[in-house]
N, C-alpha and C positions, 0 to 999 in steps of 0.2 A: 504494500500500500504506500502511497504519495502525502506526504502532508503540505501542504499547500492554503493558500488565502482563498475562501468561500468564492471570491468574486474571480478567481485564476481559472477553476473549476467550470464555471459558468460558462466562460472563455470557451476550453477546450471543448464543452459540450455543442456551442453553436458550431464551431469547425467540423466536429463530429457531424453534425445534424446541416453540413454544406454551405454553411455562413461563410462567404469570403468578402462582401461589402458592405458597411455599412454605415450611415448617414445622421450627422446631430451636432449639438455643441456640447463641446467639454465647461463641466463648473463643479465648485465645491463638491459638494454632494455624489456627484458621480467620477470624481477625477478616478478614485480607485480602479475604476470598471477602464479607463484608459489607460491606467497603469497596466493594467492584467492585459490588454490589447495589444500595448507597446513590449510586451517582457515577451508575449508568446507567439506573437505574430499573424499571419496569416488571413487576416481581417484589412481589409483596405478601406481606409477614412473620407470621407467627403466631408469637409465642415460645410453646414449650410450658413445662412446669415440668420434665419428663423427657424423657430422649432417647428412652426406649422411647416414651414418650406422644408423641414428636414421627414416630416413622416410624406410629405406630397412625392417626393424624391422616393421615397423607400414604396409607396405605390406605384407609380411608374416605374421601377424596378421591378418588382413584382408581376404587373401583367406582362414584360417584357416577352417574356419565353416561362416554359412550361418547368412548374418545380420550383422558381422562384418563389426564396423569402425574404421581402424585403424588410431592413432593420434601422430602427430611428432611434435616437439616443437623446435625454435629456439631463439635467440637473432636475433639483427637487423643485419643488414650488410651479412656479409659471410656464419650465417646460412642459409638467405635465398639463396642465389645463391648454398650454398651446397646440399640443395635440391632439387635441378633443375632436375637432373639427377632420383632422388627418383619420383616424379611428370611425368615426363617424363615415367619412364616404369609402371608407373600405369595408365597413361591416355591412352596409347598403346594397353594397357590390358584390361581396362573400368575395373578399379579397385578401388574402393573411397577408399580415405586417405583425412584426415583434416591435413594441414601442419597449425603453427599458428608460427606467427613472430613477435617478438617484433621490434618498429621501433623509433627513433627521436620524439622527441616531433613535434607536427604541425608545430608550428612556425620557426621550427629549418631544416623541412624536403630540403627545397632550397637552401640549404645555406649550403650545402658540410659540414654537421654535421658530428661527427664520426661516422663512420659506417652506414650512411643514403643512401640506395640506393632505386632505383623505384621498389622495387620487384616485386610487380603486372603485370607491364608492361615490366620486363624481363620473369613472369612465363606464361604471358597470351595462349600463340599455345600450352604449354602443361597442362596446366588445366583447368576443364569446367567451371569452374568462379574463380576470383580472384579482392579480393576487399582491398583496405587499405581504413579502417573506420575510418573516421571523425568528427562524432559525437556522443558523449558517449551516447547517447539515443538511437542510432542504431546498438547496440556494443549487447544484446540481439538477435535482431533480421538478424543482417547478419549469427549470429550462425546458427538459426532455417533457415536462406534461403541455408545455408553452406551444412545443411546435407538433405537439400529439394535435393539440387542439383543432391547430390555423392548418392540419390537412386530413384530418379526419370529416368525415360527413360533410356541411355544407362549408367551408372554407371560412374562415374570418379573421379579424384581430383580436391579438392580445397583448397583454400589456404588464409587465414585472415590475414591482418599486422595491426596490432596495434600500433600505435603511445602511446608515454609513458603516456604523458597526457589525453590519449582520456581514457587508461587503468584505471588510477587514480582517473577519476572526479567521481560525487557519482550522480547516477539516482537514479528515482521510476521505481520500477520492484517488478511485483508479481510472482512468480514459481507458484504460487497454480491455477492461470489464464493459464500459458500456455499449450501449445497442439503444439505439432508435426504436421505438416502440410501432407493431403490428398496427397498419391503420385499417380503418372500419369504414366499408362502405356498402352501402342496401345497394343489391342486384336486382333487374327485374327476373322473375322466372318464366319458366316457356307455357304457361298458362297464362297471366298475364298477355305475354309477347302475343298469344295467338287470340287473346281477346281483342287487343287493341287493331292486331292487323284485320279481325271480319270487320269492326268496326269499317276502318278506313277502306276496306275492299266494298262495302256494304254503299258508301257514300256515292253520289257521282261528282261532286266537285269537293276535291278532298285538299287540305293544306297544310305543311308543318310548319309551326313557328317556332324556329331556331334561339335560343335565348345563349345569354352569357353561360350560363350552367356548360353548354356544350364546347365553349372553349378552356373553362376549366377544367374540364376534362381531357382536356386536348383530343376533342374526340371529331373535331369538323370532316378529317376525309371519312369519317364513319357516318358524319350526318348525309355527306353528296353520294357517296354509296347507298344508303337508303332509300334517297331521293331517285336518284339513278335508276333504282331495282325495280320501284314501284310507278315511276313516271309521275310522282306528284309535287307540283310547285312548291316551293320557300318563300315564307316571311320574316325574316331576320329579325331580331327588333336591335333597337340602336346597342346595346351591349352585345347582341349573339350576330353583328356586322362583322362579314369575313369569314363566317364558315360555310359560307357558300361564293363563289368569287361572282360580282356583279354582272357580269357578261355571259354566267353561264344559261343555259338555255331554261333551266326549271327557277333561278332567282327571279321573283316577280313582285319586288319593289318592297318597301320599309312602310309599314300602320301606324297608323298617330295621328294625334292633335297639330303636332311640329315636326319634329323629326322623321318625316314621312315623305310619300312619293304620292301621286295621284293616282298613278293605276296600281299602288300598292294596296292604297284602301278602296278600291271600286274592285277589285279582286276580292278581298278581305269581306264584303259586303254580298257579293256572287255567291260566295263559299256556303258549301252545307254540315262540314266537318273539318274542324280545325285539331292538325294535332300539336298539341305543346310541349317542349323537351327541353329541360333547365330553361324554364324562364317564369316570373313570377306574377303577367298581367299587371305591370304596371299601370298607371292609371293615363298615363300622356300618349301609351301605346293603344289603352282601350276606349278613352272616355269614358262614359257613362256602361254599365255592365248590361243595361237594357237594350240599349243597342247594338253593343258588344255581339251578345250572345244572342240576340233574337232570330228563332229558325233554325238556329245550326246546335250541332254535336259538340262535346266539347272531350279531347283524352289532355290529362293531364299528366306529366312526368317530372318530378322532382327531387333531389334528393334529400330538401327536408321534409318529413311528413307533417308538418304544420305551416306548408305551403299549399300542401290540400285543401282548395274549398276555402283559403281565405279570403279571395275575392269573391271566387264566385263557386255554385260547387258544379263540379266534369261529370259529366257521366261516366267517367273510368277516371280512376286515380291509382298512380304508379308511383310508388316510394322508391327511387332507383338513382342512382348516379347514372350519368348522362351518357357516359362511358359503355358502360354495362349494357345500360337498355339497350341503348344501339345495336350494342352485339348480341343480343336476343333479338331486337327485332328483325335483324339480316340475317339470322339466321333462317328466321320462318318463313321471311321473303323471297330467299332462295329457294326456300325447298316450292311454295308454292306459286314460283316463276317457273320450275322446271314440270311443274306439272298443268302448268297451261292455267294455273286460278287465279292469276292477279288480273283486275281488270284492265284495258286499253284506257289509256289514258290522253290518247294525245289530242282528240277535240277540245278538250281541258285544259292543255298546255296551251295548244292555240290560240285559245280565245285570249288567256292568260297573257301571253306574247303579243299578242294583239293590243289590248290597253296598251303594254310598256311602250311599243312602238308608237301608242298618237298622244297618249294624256303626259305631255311634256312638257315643263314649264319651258321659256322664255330665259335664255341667257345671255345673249347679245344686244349689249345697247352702247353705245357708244358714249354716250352720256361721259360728258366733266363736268365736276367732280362725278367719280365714277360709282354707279350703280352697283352694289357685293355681288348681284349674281354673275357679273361679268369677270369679277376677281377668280369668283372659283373656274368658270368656262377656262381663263387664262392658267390658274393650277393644273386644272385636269390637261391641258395642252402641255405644261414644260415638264411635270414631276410625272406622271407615265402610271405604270402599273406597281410601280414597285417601291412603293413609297407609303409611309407609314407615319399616320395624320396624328396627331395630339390636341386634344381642345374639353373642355369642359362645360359652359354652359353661356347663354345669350341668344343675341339673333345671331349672332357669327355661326355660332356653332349651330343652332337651328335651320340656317341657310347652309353651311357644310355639310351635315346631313342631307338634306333635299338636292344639293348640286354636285359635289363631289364623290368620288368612285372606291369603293375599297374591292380588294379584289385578295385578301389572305388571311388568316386567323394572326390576331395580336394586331393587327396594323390600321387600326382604329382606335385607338386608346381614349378610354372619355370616361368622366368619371358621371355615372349615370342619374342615382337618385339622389343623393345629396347637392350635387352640383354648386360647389364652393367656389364664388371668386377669388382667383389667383392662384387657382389648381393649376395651371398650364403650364407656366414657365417651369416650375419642379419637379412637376412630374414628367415634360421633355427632359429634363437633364438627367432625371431617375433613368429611362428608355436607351440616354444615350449612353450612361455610363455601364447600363448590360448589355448592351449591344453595341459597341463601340463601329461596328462596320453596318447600322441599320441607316438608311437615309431618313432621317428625321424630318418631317414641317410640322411645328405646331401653329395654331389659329389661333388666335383670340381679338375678340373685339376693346376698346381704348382704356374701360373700366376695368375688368379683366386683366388686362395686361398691367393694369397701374398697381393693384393691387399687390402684389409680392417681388415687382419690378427688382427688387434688391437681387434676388437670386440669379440675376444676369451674371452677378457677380461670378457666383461659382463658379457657371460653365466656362467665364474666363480663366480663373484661378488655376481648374483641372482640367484645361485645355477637353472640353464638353462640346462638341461643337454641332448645330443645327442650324436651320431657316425656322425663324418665326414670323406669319405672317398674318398683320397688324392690320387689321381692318377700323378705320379713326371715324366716327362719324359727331365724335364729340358729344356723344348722348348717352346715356343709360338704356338705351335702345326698345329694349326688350319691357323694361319698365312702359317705358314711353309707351308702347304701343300697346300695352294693359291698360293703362289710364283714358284710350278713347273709349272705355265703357263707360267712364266717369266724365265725361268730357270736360279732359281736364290736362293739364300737360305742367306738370310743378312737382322743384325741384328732383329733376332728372336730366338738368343739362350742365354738360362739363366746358360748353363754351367758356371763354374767356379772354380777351386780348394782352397777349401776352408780350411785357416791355421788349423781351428778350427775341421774341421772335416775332416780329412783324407779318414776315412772310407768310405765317400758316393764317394769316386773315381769320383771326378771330377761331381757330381751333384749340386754343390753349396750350396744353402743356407741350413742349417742344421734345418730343420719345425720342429722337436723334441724338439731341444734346444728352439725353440721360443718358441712354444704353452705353451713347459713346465715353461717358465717365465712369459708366462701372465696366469698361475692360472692352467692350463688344464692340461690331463695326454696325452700322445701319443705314440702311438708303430711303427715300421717299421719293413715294412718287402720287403726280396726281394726274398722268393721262392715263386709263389703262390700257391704250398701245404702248405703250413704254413695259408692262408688264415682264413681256417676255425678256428685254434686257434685262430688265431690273433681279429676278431669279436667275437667270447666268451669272451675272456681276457676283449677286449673293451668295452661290454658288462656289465662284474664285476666292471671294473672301474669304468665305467659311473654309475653304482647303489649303488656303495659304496664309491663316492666323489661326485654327485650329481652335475656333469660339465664338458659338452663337452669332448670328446674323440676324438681323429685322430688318424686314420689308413691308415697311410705313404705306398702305394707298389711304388716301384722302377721300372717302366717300360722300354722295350725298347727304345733308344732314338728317335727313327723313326716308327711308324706305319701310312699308310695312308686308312681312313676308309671310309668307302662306301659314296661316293656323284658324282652327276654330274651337267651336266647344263640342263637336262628335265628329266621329269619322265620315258621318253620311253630313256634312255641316263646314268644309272647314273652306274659308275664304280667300278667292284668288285675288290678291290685291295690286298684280301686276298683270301682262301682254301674257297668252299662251300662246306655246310656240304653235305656227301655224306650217311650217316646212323645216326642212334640217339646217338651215341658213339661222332659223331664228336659234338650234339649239346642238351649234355645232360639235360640241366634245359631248352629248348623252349618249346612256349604254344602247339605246335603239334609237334608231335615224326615224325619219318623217317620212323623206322620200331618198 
């Protein structure tokens, strides 16, 4: 046996358990835990500038690639509540992240020490376990129950607080004895598997809505396998984006209030049988449930069983990782493809393929200051198929979802139900630092981008290097365009004439001059013919400084972009495309 400091222990357990990066600031309270970092190695540091920027980072890490745990670090006190928010849009998401906190020595933790607050029992409704550990002999083992947790059954965070003393004391602990603990996951069985397929054989316009669940599972070529087997179209929803790639023949467009396609939801409304796999019915996916559901069949598949029948209840409910099912439902697929029972599908496809090809917005306008849908036209034309989008929440990223292409699992990153401003910037540099050869653009619109702007810094610092592209319209946007219910337009505008920058006429804050003092290069622009240089330029930069890039366009101060209050309801507030001229980069032409 090893005698060693409780917090050294801890160390070697995340090494054990594939910890090689992880993201925070060092302070009192936790320096111990970078002591034990720096003595034994093998952990690679990213200081962030904020604790919330440090768990946004260790998410975007995390969805990067499959098996990813991404790890945040704080001191006592106000790191942990800074991470509340961090913990929050990964428990939403069923996203494991290890947040760990330094806290007050034990004896000190009552007694209004500095910076001692009950972390645990402020972070508990947003992470799957939360423990402050008390005895340096179980300072090991709440590690191994830590990452038991964030990959056992439905995925999530969790969060350790360590008191200073408990960090400090010195246990017996062998690493050469330890083992990762047998993880638990509900399988469908072949009873199940063959209910759900008479179901869907039974149907004549039949659909799967593909959700996040199935790329946790890293299970997407199992979901186009299935789709494949049975000839039945895909609905993605904005988290299960990319396990199916946009151009293939059975994807037939994204449902929702926002984040949606037109002939995704006139499809979604056709349908008699929808079947669902890892995904939870969120509400901007379904609207109203009476709508949702009226007429049609509903199979549900999730792997937690208290995902069952909380929106609404299936008529079949499957307790199953997303994985698994799969692989029971291909298997029954095959058996009853080779015996001639699956039914023809393709009048169904067609029709299917038919919407995608004419219900296409309008993305060509020339307009200066330039119109967002012509921004993403010009993305989809220079960044290709092989490019992997980062954005969080607004009209940016509502119009990203509606115009822009994903075409691979992981390469949509967005952080779904929570949707925290200033998730972007962090969580690109989380992506880039696991993926060091991924080609990165993250989006975000002016508010958004303002918010955590500091973390430019890092990707400077640790040579992080991406396109970020800044869509400026100097509005709260998204607000904005909530408030013509109220008809009402206050406090929600970032105008301002700024001494410093004449130039930008009244758009305020000058992102150029920032980005370019925390470390990074940046360009603007305000025709969007200029577009396609401006991504090249951006391009050069980012490969010959090795550090974030922003690409500034100057929009209209007002656009209101497609949304309503139901899927048969939602409001075209712009031109639809009427030939392929009007919507030259969409997945299906006009003419």
């Amino acid at each position: 046996m090893a005698r060693m400091r409780a917090i050294e222990a801890a160390v070697m357990v995340m090494r054990r358990e594939g910890v090689d990066t992880a993201f925070g600031i060092p302070g009192a309270a936790i320096n111990p835990f970078y002591a034990a970092m720096r003595k034994i190695g093998g952990i690679d540091h990213v200081l962030a500038r904020h604790v919330e920027g440090a768990s946004h980072m260790a998410e975007g890490y995390t969805r990067t690639n499959p098996g990813n745990i991404g790890v945040c670090i704080g001191t006592s006190g106000p790191a942990g509540t800074d991470m509340v928010t961090g913990l929050y849009s990964a428990s939403a998401d069923s996203i494991p992240i290890l947040c760990i906190t330094g806290q007050a020595p034990r004896a000190r933790m009552h007694k209004e020490d500095f910076q001692a607050v009950d972390i645990t029992s402020i972070v508990k409704p947003v992470t799957k376990w939360a423990t402050t550990v008390l005895e340096p002999g179980q300072v090991p083992y709440a590690f191994q129950k830590a990452f038991y947790e964030m990959r056992s059954g439905r995925p999530g965070p969790v969060l350790i607080d360590l008191p200073f003393d408990v960090q400090m004391a010195e246990i017996e602990f062998d690493i050469e004895a330890y083992e990762p603990l047998p993880l638990v996951k509900p399988s469908a069985n072949r009873a199940q598997a063959e209910k759900a397929l008479a179901m869907l054989n039974a149907a004549e316009r039949p659909l799967i809505v593909a959700g996040g669940g199935i790329i946790n599972a890293d299970a997407s070529d199992k979901l186009v396998e299935f789709a494949e087997i049975t000839g039945v179209p895909v609905i993605p929803t904005l988290m299960g984006w990319g396990t199916i790639p946009d151009d293939h023949r059975l994807m037939a467009g994204m449902v929702g209030l926002q984040t949606s396609h037109r002939y995704g939801n006139a499809t979604l409304l056709e349908s008699d049988l929808v079947f669902g796999i890892g995904n939870r019915w969120a509400n901007r996916h379904t609207g109203t449930v009476e709508v949702y559901t009226q007429n049609r069949k509903f199979i549900h598949v999730d792997i937690e069983p208290t995902q069952i029948g909380r929106v609404f209840n299936p008529d079949l409910g499957i307790v199953s990782d997303a994985g698994a099912a799969l692989d029971a439902f291909i298997a029954v697929a095959r058996e009853w493809q080779a015996a001639g029972k699956l039914k023809d599908r393709s009048a169904w496809v067609d029709a299917c393929r038919e919407r995608k090809r004419t219900m296409q917005r309008k993305t060509h306008f020339d307009n200066v200051p330039a119109k967002p849908q012509r921004v993403y036209e010009e993305m989809n034309e220079f960044f290709g198929k092989d490019i992997c989008y980062v954005s969080t929440i607004g009209l940016s990223q509502i119009a990203g979802a509606q115009f822009l292409h994903v075409y691979k699992p992981r390469h949509w990153i967005n952080c779904g139900q929570a949707g925290p401003l200033g998730w972007t910037v962090p969580a690109a540099l989380g992506v880039v630092k696991a993926d060091p050869s991924r080609r990165v653009v993250a989006l975000s619109g002016d508010y958004d981008f303002q918010f955590m702007i500091e973390e430019l810094a890092v990707g400077a610092q640790f040579n992080l290097p991406y396109i970020h592209v800044l869509v400026n319209n100097s509005y709260l946007g998204l607000i904005r365009q909530a408030q013509r219910g109220f008809e009402m337009d206050y406090c929600v505008q970032l105008s301002f004439e700024n001494i410093n920058a004449p130039e930008l006429k009244g758009y305020g804050v000058d992102h150029v001059a920032v980005v370019e003092g925390l470390g990074c290069k940046a360009i603007r622009v305000f025709d969007p013919n200029e577009l396609q240089n401006a991504f090249a330029e951006a391009q050069r930069l980012m490969e010959t400084h090795r550090v974030p890039v922003v690409v500034e366009v100057i929009l209209e101060r007002v656009t209101n972009i497609s949304m309503g209050t139901e899927i048969n309801a939602v409001n075209e507030f712009e031109e639809l495309a009427q030939r392929g001229t009007d919507a030259p980069t969409a997945i299906a032409l006009l003419d």
